[in-house]
Structure formats: C-alpha cells, structure tokens
PLY file of the C-alpha trace (Angstrom):
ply
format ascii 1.0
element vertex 131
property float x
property float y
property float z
element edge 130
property int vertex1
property int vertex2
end_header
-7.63 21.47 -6.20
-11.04 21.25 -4.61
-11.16 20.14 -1.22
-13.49 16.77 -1.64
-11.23 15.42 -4.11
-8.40 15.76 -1.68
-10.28 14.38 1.20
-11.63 11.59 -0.74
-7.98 10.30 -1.96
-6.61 11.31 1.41
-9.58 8.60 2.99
-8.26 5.85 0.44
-4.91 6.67 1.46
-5.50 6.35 4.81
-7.41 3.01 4.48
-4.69 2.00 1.84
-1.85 2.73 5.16
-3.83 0.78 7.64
-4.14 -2.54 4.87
-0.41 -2.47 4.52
0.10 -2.13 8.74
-1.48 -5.04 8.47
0.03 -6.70 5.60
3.06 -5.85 7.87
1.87 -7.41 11.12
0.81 -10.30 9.12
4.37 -10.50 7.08
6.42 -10.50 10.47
4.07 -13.08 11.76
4.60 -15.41 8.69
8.31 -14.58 9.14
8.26 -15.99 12.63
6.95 -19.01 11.54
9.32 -19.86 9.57
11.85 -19.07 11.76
9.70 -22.01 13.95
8.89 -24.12 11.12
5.53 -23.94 11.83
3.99 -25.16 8.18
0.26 -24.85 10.11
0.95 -21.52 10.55
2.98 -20.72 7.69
-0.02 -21.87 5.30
-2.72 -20.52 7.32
-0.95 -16.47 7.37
-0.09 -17.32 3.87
-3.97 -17.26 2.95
-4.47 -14.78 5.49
-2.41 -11.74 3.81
-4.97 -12.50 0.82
-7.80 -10.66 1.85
-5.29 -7.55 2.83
-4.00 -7.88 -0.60
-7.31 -7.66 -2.57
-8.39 -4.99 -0.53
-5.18 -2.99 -1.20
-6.05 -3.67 -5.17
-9.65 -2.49 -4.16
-8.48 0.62 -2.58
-5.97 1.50 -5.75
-8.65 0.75 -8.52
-10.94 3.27 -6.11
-7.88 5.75 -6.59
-7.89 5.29 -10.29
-11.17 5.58 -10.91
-11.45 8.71 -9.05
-8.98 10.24 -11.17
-10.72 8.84 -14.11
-14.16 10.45 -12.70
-12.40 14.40 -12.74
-13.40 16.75 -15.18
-10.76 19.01 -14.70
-7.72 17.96 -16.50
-5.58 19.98 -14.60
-7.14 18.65 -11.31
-6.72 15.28 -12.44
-2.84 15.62 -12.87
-1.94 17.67 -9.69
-3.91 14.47 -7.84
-1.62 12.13 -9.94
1.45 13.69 -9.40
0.85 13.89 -5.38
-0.19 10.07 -5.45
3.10 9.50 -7.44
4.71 11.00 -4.82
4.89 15.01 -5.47
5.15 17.47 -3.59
2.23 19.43 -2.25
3.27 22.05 -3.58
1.53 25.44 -2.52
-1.84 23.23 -1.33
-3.60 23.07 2.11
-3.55 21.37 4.75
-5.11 18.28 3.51
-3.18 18.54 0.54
-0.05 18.42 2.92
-1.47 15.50 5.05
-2.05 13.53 1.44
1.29 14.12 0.70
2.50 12.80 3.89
0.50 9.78 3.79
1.55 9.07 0.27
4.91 8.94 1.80
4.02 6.65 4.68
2.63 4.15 2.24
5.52 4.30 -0.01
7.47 3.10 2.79
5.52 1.07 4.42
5.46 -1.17 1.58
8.95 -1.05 0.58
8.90 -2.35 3.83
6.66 -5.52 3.01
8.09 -6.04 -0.01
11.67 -6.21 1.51
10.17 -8.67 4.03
8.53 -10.38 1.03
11.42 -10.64 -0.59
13.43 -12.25 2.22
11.11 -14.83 3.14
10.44 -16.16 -0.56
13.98 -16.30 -1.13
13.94 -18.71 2.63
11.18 -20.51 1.69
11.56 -21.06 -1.80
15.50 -21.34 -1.79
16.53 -21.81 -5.72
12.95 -21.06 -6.68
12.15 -18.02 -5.36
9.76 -15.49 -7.63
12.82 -13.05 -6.66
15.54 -15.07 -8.39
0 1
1 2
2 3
3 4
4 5
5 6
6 7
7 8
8 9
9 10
10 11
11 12
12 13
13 14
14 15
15 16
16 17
17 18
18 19
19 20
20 21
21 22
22 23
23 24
24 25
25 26
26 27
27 28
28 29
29 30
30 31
31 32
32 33
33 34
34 35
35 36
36 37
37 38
38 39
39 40
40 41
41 42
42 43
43 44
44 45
45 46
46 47
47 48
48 49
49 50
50 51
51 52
52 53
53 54
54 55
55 56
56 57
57 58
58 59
59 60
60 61
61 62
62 63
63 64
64 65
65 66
66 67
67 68
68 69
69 70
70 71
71 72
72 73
73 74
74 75
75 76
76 77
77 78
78 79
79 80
80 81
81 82
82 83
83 84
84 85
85 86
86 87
87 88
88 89
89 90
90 91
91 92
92 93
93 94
94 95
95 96
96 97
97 98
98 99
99 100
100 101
101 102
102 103
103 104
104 105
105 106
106 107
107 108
108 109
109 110
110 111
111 112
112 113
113 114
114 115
115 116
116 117
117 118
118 119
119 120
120 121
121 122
122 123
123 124
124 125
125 126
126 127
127 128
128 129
129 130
C-alpha cells in the first residue's frame, strides 16, 4: 500500500480519536449532570456533543471517499479491511500505527456508546431509543 494513502487515513483516524475524546469528556460531563439534575446543563452539553458528532460523520465520509478515490482495487480493500479492523498484516510502520489507532477508536466509542446507552435509558426511563 503506498505510503500517502496510509498517512492520509492514519490523519483522519487520528482526528476521528481526538472527536470521540471529546465526545467522551463531553458524555461524562452530561452524565454528571444528571447525576445533579442540572436540566441547564443537561440541555446545553446535549447540543454541545452535536458539533463533535457531525464532525465525526465529516471525518468518516472523508474515509469513504478516499477509498472511493483509489485506483487500485487491491489498495482499496487492504485500506478497508484495516479500517474494519484488520490486521496490518506484513505493512510498515504507519500501517501498524493505523492499525492501532483503528483499535483505539473502536474502543473509545464502545465506550461512548455504553455511556450513551446508560444515560438515555436514566433520562428517558420507559422511552429510551435503547428499549
């Protein structure tokens, strides 16, 4: 795989793990809010994980269509399988370090999501999107 297409997915990923740190931070906040009952402060990080969010959907259509720009077939599907979580396989370094920040990301939001999850389920009791 050519080295610019692995640096330029490794950049997205990289700007893709710092949007879900702060998804995080922003989660945990929201969290403790509720814990307070702070409905100022629940509404107000509510719209504020919104611009995170699009940005996230920003950075994967950027992903896509650089997968979509590749000529090379083959190049195109060793990039999809490592953002799907493959192995590196016998690539380079940056090849390694896109590997390992796929994984990052992968857990970092099964993180949020887990947080999501808990804190729809508190604040929207029987009506949770989870349910």
């Amino acid at each position: 795989m050519k080295e610019k297409t692995v640096m330029d997915a490794l950049v997205q990923m990289k700007r893709t793990g710092n949007l879900l740190n702060e998804l995080t931070d922003l989660t945990r906040q929201l969290g403790e809010s509720i814990d307070r009952n702070d409905q100022v402060s629940i509404q107000m990080l509510i719209a504020m994980r919104e611009e995170p969010l699009g940005k996230l959907q920003a950075a994967d259509k950027a992903l896509r269509e650089q997968l979509e720009a590749l000529d090379d077939r083959e190049e195109a599907e060793q990039l999809a399988a490592i953002l799907n979580g493959g192995s590196a396989g016998d690539g380079g370094q940056t090849v390694k370090m896109l590997c390992d920040q796929v994984a990052l990301n992968r857990r970092r939001l099964k993180q949020v999501m887990d947080l999501d999850r808990v804190l729809n389920q508190r604040i929207g009791r029987g009506k949770s999107a989870y349910q």
